[in-house]
N, C-alpha and C positions, 0 to 999 in steps of 0.2 A: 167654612170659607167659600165652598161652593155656591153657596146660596148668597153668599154676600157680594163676590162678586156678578153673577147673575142680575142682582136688584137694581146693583148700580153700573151695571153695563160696562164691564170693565174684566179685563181678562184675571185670573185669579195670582200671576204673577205679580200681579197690581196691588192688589190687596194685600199679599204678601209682600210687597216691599214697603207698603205706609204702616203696617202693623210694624216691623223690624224700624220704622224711625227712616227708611230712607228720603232725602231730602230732593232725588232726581225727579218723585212724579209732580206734574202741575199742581197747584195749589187748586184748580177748581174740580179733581179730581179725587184729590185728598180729602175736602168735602163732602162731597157727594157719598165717599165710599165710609165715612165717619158717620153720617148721617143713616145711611144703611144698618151700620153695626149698633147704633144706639137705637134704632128702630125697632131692630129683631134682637136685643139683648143680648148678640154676639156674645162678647168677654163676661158677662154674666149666668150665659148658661154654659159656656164652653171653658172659656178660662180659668174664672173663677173655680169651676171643681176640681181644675188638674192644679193649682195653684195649692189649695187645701187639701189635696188627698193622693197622699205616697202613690208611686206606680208599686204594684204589685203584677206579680205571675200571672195571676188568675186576670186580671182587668183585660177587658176587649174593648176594641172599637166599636163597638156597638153601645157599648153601656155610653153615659154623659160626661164624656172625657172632651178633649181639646177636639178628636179630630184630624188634626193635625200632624205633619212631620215633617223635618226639616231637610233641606240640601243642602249640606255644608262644604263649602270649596273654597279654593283660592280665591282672591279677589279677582284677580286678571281674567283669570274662567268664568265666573258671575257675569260680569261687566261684559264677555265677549257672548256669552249666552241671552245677555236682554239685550243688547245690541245691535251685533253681529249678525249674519246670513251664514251660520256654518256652521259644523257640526255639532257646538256645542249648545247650541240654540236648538236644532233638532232633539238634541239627547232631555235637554230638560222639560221640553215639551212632551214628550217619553214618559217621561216620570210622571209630570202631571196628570196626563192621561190613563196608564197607570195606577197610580193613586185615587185616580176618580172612582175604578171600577170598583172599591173598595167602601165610599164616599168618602177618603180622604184627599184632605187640601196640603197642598206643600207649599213650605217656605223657605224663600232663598235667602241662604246665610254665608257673606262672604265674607272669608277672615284671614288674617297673615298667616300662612300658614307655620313658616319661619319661627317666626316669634311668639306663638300664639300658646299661651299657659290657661289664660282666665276661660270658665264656660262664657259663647254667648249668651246676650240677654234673654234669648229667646229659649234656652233651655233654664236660664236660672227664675225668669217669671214665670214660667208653666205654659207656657201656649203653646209648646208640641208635646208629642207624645212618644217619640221617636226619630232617628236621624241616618240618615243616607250618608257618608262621609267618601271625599273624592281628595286624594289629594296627599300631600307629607306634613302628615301632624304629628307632633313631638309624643312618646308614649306617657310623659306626662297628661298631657292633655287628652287623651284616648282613653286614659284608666278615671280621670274626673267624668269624664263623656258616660263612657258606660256605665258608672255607679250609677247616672243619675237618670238613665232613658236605654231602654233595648235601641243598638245600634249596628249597622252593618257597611261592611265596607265594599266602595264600589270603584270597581278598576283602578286598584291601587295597590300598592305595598301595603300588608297591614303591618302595623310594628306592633301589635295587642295579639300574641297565638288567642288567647281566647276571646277572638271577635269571627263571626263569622264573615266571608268573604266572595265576591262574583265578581269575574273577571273574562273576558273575551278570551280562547285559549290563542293564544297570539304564535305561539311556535307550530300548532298547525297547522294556522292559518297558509302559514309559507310554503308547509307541503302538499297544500292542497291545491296555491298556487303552480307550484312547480310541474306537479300532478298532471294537471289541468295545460300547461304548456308545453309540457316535455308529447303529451301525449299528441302535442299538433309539428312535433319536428324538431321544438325548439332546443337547443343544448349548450348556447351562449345569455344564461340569465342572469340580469344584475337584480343591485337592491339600490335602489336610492332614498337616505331618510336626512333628517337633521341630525347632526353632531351633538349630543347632549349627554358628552359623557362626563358633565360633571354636575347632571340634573338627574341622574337614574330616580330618583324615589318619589318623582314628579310623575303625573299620569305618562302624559304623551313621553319622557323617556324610556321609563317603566316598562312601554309595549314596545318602542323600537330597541330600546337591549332584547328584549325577550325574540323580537324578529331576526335583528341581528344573529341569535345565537340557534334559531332555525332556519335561516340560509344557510349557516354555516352548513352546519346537521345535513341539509338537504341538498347541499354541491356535492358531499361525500356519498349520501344514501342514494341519489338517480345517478352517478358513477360520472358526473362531469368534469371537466378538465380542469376546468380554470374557475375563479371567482371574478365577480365586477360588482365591486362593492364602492358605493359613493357614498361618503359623508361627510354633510357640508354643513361649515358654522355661519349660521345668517340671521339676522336681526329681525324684529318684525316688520314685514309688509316688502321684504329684500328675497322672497321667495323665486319672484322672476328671475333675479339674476343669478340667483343659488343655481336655477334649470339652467340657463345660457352655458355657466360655467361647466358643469355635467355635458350638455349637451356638445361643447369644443371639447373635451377629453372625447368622447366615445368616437366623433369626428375626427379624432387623430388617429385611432386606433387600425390597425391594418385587420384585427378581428373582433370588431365593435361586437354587443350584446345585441341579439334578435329581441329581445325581452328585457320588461324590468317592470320590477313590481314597487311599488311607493305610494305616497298615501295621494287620496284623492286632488288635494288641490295641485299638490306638487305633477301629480297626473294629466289635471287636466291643461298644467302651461307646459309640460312636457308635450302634449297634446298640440298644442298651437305655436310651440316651438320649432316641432318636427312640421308644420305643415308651411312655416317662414323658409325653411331649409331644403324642401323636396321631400320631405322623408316622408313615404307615406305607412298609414295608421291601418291596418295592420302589417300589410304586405312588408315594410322596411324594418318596424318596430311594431311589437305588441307589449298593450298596457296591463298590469292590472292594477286597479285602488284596492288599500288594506281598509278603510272606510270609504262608503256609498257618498256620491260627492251629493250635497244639497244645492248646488249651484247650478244652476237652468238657462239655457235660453241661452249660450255662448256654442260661435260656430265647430263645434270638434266633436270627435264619435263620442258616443255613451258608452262609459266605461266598463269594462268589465271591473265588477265590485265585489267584496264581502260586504253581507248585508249589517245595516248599522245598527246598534240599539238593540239586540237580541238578549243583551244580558239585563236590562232594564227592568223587563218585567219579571226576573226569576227575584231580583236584587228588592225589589217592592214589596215580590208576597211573602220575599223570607222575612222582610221587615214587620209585616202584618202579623207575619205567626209567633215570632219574638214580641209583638205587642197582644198577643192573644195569649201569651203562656205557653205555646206549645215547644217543642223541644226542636234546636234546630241545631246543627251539627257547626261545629266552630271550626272550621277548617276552608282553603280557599276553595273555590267551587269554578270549575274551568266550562264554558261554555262553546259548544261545539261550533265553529266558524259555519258560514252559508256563503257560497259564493254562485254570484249571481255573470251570468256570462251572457256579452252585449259584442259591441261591436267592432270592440278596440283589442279585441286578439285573434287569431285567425292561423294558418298554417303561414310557412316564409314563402311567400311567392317571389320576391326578390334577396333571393341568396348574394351574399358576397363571396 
């Protein structure tokens, strides 16, 4: 897929969306990238042998297999990653990358997750060889997945014990925030995330219950007073006024938080909220993002972040060694947060 896209000048997400049937690239794009594949025998020398020849243990990437592996997510996550300017466009760039060092190509496959029984096309024609899975998919459809391809699951609830799994350790993460803040003075820290407590088994719920439940942990273990815990139910693209509304609570308060940790976008209009209001960044409020914001070139500090995309590439090679036969341990696999510290925490220079 590397090479196909390469010939016809076209990024390899591309190619992987006209093999899967999708209907959003240009038609003079679709072409040219068809023409490619019938040039260099693509699906003839790749396809075709993982079509006709069982995966077994022993097969590697290296031998004349597809190549290939699949991203399998939500629709809504897909669409926001080929779209979109945020993190999950960074993440799957990640992977592809990734995947390169390997010479494999990925393909993005997005499906209901909801309702989702049948294998995609893409597993039931042969053209991957394996699959990254993100998301809440029924254990029906998890135990069809795995008969039929080495699979791994990536920052998600696995509902399969025996799938192995890589996930960002999210309840550190908070202690390390806390850590990290407590040691500049701070002892009034909130949380601010979205409301999703009837979506837990979704990615993005998934890690703020797990955060939620190392605030908690972590009000008690650095011996703090009080909690300031925000969660707010908002729709998409209603994020700004989610912050406003946060923003007049903590405004009322006679003992607002010096601190608050929340994810990066929600950071960075907390960011330009506090800067409509007088509050300045760090001296009134300090930030931290639970992910590294992708978002550039907007007037407000750089955030102190955890860095994004760490569990990416653990999540790839255990894929690779599950398509190589090797033995990989079926249980979830917690990866140790990095936090990355910028400009948007600092000691309280203005105490109330």
């Amino acid at each position: 897929m590397v090479e196909v896209a390469s010939r016809a000048g076209v990024s390899i997400s591309t190619v992987s969306r006209i093999l899967a049937g999708s209907q959003s690239v240009a038609p003079h794009l679709c072409k040219k990238v068809m023409e490619v594949i019938e040039e260099t025998g693509y699906h003839k020398l790749r396809g075709a042998s993982a079509r006709n020849t069982p995966f077994t243990k022993g097969d590697s990437v290296n031998r004349m297999r597809t190549q290939n592996i699949a991203f399998i997510a939500c629709e809504k996550l897909i669409k926001q990653a080929r779209t979109g300017t945020n993190r999950y466009q960074e993440m799957v760039a990640h992977i592809h990358i990734a995947a390169k060092n390997y010479g494999v190509g990925v393909m993005l496959v997005s499906e209901d997750s909801d309702q989702m029984a049948a294998l995609p096309q893409e597993v039931i024609s042969g053209i991957v060889d394996g699959a990254i899975v993100m998301g809440s998919f029924g254990r029906e459809f998890m135990e069809k997945l795995s008969d039929a391809l080495p699979v791994v699951v990536f920052n998600s609830i696995c509902r399969l014990p025996a799938l192995p799994a890589v996930t960002i350790n999210s309840m550190q993460m908070v202690f390390k925030a806390f850590d990290h803040l407590v040691k500049l003075g701070h002892c009034r820290i909130a949380f601010f995330g979205e409301d999703q407590s009837d979506d837990i088994v979704q990615p993005t719920g998934f890690h703020t219950r797990r955060r939620i439940e190392g605030y908690h942990e972590a009000v008690q273990a650095f011996g703090l007073e009080k909690e300031y815990l925000f969660l707010e139910k908002f729709g998409e693209n209603e994020h700004p006024q989610a912050v406003k509304r946060v923003m007049d609570k903590i405004a009322r308060m006679d003992d607002p938080p010096t601190a608050i940790i929340t994810g990066a976008l929600y950071g960075l209009f907390i960011a330009y909220e506090a800067a409509s209001r007088g509050i300045d960044i760090p001296g009134d409020l300090s930030i931290i993002a639970t992910d590294d914001p992708v978002v550039a070139g907007f007037p407000a500090p750089d955030l102190t972040a955890f860095r994004s995309n760490l569990e990416v590439e653990t999540t790839v090679d255990l894929l690779i060694k599950k398509m190589e036969g090797q033995s990989v341990p079926n249980q979830e696999l917690l990866i140790e947060p990095e936090l990355i510290v910028r400009d948007s925490t600092g000691p309280i220079f203005n105490k109330h």
